[in-house]
C-alpha positions in Angstrom: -13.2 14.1 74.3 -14.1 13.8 70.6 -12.8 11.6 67.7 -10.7 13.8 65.4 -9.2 12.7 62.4 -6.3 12.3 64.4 -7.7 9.9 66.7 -9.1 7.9 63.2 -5.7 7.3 62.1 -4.3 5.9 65.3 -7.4 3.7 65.2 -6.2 2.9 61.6 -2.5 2.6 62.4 -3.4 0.0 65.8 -5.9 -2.1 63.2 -3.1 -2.3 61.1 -0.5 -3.9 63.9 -3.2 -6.1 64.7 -3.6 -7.8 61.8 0.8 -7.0 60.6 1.7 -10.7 61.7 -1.0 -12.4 60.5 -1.2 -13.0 56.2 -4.5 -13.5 56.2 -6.2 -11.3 58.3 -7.2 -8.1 57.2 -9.8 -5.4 58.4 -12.1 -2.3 57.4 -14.2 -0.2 58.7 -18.0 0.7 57.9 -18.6 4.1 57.8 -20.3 6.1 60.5 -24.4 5.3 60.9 -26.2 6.1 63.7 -28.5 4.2 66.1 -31.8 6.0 66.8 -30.5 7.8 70.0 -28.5 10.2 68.0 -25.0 8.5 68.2 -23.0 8.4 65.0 -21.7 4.2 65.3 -18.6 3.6 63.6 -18.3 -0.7 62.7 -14.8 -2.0 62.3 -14.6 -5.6 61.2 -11.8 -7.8 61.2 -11.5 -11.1 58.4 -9.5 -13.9 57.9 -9.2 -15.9 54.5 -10.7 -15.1 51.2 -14.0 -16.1 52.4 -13.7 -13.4 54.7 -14.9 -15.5 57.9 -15.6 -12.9 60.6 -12.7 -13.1 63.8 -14.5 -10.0 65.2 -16.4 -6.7 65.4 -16.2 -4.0 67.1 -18.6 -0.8 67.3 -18.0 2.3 68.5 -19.1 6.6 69.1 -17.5 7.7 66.3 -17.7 11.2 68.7 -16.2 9.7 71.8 -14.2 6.8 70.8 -16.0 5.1 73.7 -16.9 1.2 72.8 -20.4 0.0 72.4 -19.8 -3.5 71.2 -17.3 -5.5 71.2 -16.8 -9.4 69.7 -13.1 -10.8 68.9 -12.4 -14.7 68.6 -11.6 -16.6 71.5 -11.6 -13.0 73.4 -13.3 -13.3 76.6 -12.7 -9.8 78.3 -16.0 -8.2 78.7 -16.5 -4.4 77.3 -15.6 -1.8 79.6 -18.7 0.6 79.2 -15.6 3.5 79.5 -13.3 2.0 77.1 -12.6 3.7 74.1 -11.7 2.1 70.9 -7.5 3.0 70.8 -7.7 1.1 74.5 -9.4 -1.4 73.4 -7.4 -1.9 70.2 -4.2 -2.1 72.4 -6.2 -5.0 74.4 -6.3 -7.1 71.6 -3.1 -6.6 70.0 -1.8 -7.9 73.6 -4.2 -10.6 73.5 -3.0 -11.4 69.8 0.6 -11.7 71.0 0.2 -13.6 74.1 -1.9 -16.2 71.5 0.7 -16.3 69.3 2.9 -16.8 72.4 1.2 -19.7 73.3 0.3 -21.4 69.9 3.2 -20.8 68.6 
């Protein structure tokens, strides 16, 4: 499966419901770069506050969606090497919700 411009906007669309209920955390994405082995790397990183302190990072294919890299705050799943990035995304608005759940 490849990463069409379709699939980039649901990536876009799921960054944007992670970050919906929370004012002060925002999110963009690097643009593709590749890593020596011939993957094109796509790095998505996700801010809170105006000093933009980092709550996570997440790489992946920008071919396959398939994650390479994942680090979220106080997120301690570990990267399924089959994942791809919309599954992952879902993950951590889950994760997000249940926090706010319990935080609350």
């Amino acid at each position: 499966m490849t990463t069409s411009t379709y699939d980039r906007c649901a990536v876009s669309h799921l960054l944007d419901l992670l970050v919906k209920d929370q004012p002060n955390v925002h999110w963009y994405q690097r643009g593709s770069y590749t890593n020596g082995q011939g993957e094109a790397l796509v790095e998505i990183i996700i801010y809170e506050g105006t000093y933009r302190k980092i709550r996570g990072i997440i790489v992946y294919n920008a071919y396959t969606g398939r994650v390479i890299s994942l680090r979220y705050q106080r997120y301690t799943a570990t990267v399924d090497t089959e994942a791809e990035v919309v599954d992952t995304l879902l993950d951590l608005i889950n994760f997000e919700k249940k926090e706010h759940w319990l935080y609350a």
